[in-house]
C-alpha positions as CSV (number, residue, x, y, z in Angstrom):
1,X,56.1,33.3,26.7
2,X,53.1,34.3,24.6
3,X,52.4,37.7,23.9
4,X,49.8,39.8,23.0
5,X,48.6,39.3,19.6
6,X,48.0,41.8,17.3
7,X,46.5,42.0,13.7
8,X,48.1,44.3,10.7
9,X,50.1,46.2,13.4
10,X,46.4,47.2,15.2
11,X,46.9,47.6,19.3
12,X,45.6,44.3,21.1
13,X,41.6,44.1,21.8
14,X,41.0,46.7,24.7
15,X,40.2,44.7,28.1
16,X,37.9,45.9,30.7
17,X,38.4,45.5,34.0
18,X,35.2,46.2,36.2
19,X,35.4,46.3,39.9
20,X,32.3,46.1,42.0
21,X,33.1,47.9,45.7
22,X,31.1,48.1,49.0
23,X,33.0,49.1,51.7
24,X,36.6,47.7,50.2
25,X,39.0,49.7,52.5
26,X,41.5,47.0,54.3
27,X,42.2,45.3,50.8
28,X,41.4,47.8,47.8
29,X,44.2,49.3,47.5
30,X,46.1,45.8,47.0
31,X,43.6,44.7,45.0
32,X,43.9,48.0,42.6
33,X,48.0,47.8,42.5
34,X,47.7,43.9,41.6
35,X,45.4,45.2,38.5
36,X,47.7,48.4,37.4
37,X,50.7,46.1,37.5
38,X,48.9,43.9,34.8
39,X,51.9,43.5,31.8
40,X,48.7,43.6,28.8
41,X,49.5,46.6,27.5
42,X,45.1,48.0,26.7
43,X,43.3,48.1,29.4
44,X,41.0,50.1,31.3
45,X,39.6,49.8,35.2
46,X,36.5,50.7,36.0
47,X,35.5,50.9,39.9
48,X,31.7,51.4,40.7
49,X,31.2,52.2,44.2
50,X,27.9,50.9,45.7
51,X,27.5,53.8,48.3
52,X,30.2,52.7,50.3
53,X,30.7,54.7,53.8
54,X,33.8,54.3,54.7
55,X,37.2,55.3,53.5
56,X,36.7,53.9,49.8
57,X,36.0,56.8,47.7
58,X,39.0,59.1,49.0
59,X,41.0,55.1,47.9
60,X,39.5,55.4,44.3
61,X,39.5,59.5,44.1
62,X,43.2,58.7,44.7
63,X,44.1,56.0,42.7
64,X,42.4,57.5,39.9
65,X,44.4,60.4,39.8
66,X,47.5,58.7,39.4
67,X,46.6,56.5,36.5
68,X,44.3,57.7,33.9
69,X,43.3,54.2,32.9
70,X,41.5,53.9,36.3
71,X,37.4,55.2,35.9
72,X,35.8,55.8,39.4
73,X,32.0,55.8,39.5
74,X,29.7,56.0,42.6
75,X,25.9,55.0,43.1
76,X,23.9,57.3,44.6
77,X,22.6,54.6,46.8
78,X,23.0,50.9,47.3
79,X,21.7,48.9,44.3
80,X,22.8,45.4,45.9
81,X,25.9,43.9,44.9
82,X,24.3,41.5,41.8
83,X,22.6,45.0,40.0
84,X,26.4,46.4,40.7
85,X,28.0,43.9,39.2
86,X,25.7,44.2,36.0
87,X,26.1,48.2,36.0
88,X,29.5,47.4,35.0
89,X,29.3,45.1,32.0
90,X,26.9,48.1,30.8
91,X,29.9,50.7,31.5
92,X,32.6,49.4,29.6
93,X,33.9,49.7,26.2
94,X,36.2,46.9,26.0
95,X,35.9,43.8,23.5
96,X,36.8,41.7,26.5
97,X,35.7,41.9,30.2
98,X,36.4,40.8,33.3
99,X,34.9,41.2,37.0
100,X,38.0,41.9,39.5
101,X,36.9,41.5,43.5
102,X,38.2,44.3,45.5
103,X,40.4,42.0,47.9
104,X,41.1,39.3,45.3
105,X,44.9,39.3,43.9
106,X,46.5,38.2,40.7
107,X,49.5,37.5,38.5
108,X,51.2,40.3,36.3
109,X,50.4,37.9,33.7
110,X,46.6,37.1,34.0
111,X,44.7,39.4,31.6
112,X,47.3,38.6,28.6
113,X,47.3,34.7,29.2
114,X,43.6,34.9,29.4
115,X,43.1,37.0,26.5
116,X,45.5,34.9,24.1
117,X,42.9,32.0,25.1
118,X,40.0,34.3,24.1
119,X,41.7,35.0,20.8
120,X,43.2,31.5,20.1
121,X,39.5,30.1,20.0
122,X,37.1,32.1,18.3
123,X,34.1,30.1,19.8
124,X,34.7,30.4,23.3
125,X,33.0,32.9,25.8
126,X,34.8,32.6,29.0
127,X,38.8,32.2,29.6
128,X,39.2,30.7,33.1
129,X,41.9,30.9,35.8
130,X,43.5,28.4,38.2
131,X,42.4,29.2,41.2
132,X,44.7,29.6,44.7
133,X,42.9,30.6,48.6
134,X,44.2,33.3,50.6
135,X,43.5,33.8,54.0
136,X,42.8,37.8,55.4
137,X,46.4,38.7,55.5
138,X,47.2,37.4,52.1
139,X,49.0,34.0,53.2
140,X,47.9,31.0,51.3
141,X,45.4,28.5,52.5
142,X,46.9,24.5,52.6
143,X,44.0,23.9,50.1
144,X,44.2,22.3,46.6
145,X,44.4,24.5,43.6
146,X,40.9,25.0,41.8
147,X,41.9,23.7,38.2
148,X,40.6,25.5,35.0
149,X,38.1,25.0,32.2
150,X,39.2,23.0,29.1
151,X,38.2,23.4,25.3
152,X,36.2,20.1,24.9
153,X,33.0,18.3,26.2
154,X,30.7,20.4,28.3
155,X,30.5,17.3,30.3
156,X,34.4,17.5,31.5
157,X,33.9,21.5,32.5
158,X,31.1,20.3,35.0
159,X,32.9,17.7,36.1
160,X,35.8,20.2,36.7
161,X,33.9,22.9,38.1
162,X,32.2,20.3,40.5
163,X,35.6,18.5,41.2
164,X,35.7,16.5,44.5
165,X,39.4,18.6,45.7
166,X,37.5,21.9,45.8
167,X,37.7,23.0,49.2
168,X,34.6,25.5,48.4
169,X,31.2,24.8,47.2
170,X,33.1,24.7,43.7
171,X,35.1,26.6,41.2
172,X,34.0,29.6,41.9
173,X,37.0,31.6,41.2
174,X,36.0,31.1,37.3
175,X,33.8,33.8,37.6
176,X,36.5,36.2,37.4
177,X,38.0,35.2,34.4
178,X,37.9,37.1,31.1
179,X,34.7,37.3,28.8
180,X,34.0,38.5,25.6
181,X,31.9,41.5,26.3
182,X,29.4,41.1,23.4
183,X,28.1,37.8,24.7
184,X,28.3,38.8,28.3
185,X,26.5,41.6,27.9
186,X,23.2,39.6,26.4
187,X,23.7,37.5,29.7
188,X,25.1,39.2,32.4
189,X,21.3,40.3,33.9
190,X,20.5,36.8,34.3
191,X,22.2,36.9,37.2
192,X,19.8,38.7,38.8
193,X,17.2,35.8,38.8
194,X,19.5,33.5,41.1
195,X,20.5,34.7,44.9
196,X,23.2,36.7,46.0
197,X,25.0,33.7,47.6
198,X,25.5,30.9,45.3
199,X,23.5,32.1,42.6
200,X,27.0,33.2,40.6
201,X,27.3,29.0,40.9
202,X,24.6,28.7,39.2
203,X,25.4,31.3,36.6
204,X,28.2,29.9,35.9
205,X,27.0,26.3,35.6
206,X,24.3,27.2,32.9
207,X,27.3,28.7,30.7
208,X,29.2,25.4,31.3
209,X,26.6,23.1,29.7
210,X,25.8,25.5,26.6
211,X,28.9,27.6,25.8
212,X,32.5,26.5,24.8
213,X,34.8,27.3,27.8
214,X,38.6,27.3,28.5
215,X,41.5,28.3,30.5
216,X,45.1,28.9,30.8
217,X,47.4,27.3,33.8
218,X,49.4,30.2,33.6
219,X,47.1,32.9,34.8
220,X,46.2,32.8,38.9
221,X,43.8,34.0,40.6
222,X,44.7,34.6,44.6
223,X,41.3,34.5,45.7
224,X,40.7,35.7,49.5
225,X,38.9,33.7,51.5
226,X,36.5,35.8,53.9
227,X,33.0,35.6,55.7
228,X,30.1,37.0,53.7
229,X,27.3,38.7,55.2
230,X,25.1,36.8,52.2
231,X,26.7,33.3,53.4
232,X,23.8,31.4,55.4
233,X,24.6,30.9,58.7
234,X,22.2,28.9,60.7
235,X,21.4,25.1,60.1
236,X,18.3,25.6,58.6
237,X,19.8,28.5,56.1
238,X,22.4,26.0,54.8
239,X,19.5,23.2,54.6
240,X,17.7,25.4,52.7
241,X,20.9,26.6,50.6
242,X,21.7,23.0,49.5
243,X,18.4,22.4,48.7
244,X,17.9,25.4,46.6
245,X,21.3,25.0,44.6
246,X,20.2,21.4,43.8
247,X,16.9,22.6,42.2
248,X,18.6,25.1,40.4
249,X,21.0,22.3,38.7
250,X,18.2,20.1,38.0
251,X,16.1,23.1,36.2
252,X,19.1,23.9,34.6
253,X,20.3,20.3,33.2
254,X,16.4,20.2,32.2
255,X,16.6,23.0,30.7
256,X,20.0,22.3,28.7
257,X,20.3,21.1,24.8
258,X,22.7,17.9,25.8
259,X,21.6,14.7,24.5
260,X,19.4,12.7,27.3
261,X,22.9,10.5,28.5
262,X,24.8,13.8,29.3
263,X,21.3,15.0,31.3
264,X,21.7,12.3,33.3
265,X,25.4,12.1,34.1
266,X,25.4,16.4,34.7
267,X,22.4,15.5,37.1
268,X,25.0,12.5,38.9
269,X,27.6,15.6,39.1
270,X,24.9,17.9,40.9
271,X,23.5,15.2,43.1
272,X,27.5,14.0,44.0
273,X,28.0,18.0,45.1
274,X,24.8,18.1,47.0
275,X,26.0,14.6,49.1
276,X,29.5,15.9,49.4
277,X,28.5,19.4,50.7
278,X,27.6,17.9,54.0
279,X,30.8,16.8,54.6
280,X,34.3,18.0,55.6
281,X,37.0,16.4,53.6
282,X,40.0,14.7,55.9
283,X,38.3,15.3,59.3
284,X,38.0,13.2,62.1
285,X,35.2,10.8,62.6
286,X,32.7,12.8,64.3
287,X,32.8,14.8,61.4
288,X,31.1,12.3,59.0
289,X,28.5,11.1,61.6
290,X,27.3,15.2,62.4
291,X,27.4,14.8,58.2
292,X,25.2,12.4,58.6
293,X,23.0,13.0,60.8
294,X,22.8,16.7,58.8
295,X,21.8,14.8,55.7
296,X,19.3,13.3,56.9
297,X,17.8,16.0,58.7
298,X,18.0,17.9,55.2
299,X,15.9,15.0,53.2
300,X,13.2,15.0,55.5
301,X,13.5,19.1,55.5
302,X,13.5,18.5,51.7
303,X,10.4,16.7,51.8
304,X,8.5,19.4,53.5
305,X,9.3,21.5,51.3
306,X,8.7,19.6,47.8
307,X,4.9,18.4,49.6
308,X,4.6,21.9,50.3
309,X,5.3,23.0,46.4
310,X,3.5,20.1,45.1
311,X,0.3,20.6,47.5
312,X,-0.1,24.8,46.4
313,X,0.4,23.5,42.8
314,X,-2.5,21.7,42.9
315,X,-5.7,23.1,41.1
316,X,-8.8,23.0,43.0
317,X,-12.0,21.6,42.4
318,X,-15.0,23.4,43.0
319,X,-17.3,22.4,45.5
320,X,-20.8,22.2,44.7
């Protein structure tokens, strides 16, 4: 078992934990027991409320005063859950930091696995989990387990993060692994140019293509799988979804410093998640022909809507 590592006798790097909160009654208190029960041995939780109104504060009020490394701070008003999540990276003073959902559980072991990755390889930013789904009550789902980020081509991260077996969009539970604060917090705000649902997707993929990325099999994340009130709901919201994502990995892979071959082959990965996300994976016929009919529905929906961009674009000539 590894174990914390330490330099000239000097206590282990101090690890945040930040956990953004709206409204977190039925789980938060699991949540905040699965953190305090963490065997890394310097750490310190901090909670930032975003005006919750129900029972919440009294939850945090409480758990802080039974465990002085919990923090408990409260927005006067609600900021939106993206400039939440930000505020935190600002509040904390560890080397290392980490976003923690408040219904999301994990293993005793998590933060120390993750953080001997962080220190075994100087030149990565982000330590990823393994991923596991929970339903509302905490039982597992029958769904694959997300896999975890390796040290080696950006190329093999994206095609991990994008993996066909994800029963979700993608591997989305590597957001809430460990990062090293001083990068994160030149980067964390650019979060706040992509949308509340998907756009940590996004995030996420534009650090897989530029920065060196790992993981650790032992550490789990028990992520709970809920409805959002951000999640789009009606046929044209999810049309519209898709299509923005795949915009966003085509800027993105424009954008990026890989050599033309890897361009292409991250825009293969993108356009492979955009076909697959119409589709339900080991469902009954009928289920591939309403995919079907979906997809096409979105292309002609995406061809409005690229004429429409290209057509205001367009500089006008002066008459006369």
């Amino acid at each position: 078992m590894k174990t914390a590592h330490r330099k000239n006798g000097a206590a282990p790097p101090l690890v945040t934990i930040g956990v953004p909160v709206y409204n977190g009654e039925p789980h938060l208190l699991l949540a905040l027991e699965s953190l305090l029960e963490q065997d890394y041995p310097n750490l310190e939780i901090i909670i930032r409320d975003n005006a919750s109104t129900d029972n919440t504060q009294s939850i945090c009020l409480a758990a802080a005063a039974r465990d002085p490394r919990i923090r408990y701070l409260r927005n006067a008003r609600d900021i939106g859950p993206l400039a939440n999540f930000c505020r935190l990276v600002n509040d904390a003073n560890g080397d290392y930091f980490m976003w923690a959902a408040d219904d999301d559980l994990r293993n005793r072991c998590f933060v120390r696995e993750l953080a001997a990755c962080l220190q075994d390889h100087p030149q990565v930013v982000l330590a990823t989990p393994q991923t596991v789904a929970i339903d509302g009550t905490g039982k597992r789902l029958p769904w694959p387990v997300q896999p975890l980020a390796c040290v080696g081509s950006h190329l093999e991260n994206v095609r991990r993060f994008f993996n066909p077996q994800n029963p979700g969009w993608a591997c989305d539970g590597w957001f809430y692994g460990l990062f090293r604060r001083d990068w994160l917090s030149r980067h964390t705000t650019e979060q706040l140019a992509y949308p509340p649902w998907g756009g940590d997707l996004l995030w996420l993929f534009s650090i897989l293509i530029g920065e060196a990325v790992t993981g650790s099999r032992r550490a789990t994340l028990c992520k709970r799988v809920q409805p959002s009130g951000f999640q789009p709901q009606t046929w044209f919201q999810r049309s519209m979804f898709r299509l923005e994502m795949l915009l966003g990995f085509t800027h993105l892979c424009a954008r990026s410093k890989a050599p033309w071959r890897d361009k292409v082959r991250l825009q293969q990965l993108a356009w492979s998640w955009y076909c697959r996300s119409f589709f339900h994976r080991d469902r009954k016929l009928q289920t591939w022909m309403r995919g079907a009919r979906l997809m096409l529905l979105d292309s002609l929906l995406s061809s409005c809507f690229l004429l429409r961009r290209l057509v205001r674009s367009r500089p006008r000539v002066p008459v006369g």
